[in-house]
C-alpha positions as CSV (number, residue, x, y, z in Angstrom):
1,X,-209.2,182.0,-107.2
2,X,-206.8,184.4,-108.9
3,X,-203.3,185.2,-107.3
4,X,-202.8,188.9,-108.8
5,X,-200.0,191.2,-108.3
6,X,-200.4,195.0,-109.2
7,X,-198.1,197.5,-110.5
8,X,-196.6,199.4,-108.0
9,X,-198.5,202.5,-106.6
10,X,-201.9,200.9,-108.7
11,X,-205.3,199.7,-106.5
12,X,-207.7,197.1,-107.5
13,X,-210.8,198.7,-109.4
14,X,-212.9,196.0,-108.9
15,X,-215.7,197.2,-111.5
16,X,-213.2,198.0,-114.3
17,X,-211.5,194.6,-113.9
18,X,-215.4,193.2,-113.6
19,X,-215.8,194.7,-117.3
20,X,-212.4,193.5,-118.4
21,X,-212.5,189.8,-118.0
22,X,-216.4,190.2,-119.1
23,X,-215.1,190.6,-122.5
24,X,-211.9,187.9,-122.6
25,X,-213.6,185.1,-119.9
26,X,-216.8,183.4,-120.4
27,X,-218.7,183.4,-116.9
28,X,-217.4,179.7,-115.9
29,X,-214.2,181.0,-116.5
30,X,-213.9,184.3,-114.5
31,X,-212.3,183.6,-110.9
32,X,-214.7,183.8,-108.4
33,X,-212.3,184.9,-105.5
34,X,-209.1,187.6,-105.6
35,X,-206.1,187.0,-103.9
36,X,-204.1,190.6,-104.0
37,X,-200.1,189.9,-103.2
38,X,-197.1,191.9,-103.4
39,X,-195.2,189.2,-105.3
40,X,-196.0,185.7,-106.7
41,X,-194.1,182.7,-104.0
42,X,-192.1,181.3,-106.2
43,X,-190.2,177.9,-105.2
44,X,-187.2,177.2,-106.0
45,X,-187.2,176.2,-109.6
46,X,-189.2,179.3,-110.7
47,X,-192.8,177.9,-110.3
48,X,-195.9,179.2,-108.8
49,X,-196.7,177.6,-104.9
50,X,-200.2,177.0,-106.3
51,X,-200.6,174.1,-103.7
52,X,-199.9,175.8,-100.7
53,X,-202.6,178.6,-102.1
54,X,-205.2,176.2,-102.5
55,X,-204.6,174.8,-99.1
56,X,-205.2,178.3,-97.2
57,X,-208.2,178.5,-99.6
58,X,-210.6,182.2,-98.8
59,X,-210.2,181.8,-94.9
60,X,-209.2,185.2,-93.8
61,X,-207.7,183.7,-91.0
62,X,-205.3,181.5,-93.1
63,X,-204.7,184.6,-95.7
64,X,-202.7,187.6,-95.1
65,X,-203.4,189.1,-97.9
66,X,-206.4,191.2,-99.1
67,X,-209.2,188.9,-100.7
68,X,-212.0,190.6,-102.9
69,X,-215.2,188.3,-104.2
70,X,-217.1,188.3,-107.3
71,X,-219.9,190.3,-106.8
72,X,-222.6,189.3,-110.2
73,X,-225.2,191.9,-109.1
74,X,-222.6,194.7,-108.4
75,X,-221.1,193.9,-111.7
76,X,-217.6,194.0,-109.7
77,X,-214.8,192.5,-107.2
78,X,-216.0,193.6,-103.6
79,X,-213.8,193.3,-100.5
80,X,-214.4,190.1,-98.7
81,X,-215.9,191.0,-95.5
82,X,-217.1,189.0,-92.7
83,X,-220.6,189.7,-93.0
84,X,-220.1,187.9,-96.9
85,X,-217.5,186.0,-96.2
86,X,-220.3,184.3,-93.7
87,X,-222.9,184.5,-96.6
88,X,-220.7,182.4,-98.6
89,X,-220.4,179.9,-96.1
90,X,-223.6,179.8,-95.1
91,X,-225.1,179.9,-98.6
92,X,-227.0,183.3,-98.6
93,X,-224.6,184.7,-101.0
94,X,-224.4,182.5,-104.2
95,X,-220.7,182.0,-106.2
């Protein structure tokens, strides 16, 4: 999962940053899951809470914040949904 933070007054085109990180990443390097914020929780010495976001994991109900998937077949980051969010859990839906 990627934390990202967008520019102010900027939305999330999830086929255009598809097609971005299709030229820089290799697939086994392109973040399967999207975390959007307003801002990066910093502690107090300047450094990412990366444990506390790997804790709360994809569960919406942990999450507050908008959560987008990898989508191969759509070429694209899609809005995590129940209906996938349940196909990743149960398997239907491959990541």
């Amino acid at each position: 999962m990627a934390a990202v933070v967008l520019r102010p007054g900027w939305r999330l085109d999830g086929a255009a940053l598809y097609r971005h990180l299709e030229q820089l990443l290799p697939p086994y390097a392109r973040p399967r899951f999207l975390r959007l914020q307003e801002r990066l929780a910093m502690t107090e010495t300047f450094k990412q809470q990366k444990v506390r976001l790997a804790q709360e994991g994809f569960d919406p109900q942990r999450v507050p914040d908008p959560l987008f998937l990898l989508d191969e077949a759509a070429k694209a980051y899609v809005p995590l949904g129940p209906a996938l969010l349940q196909g990743v859990l149960d398997g239907s839906f491959r990541i």
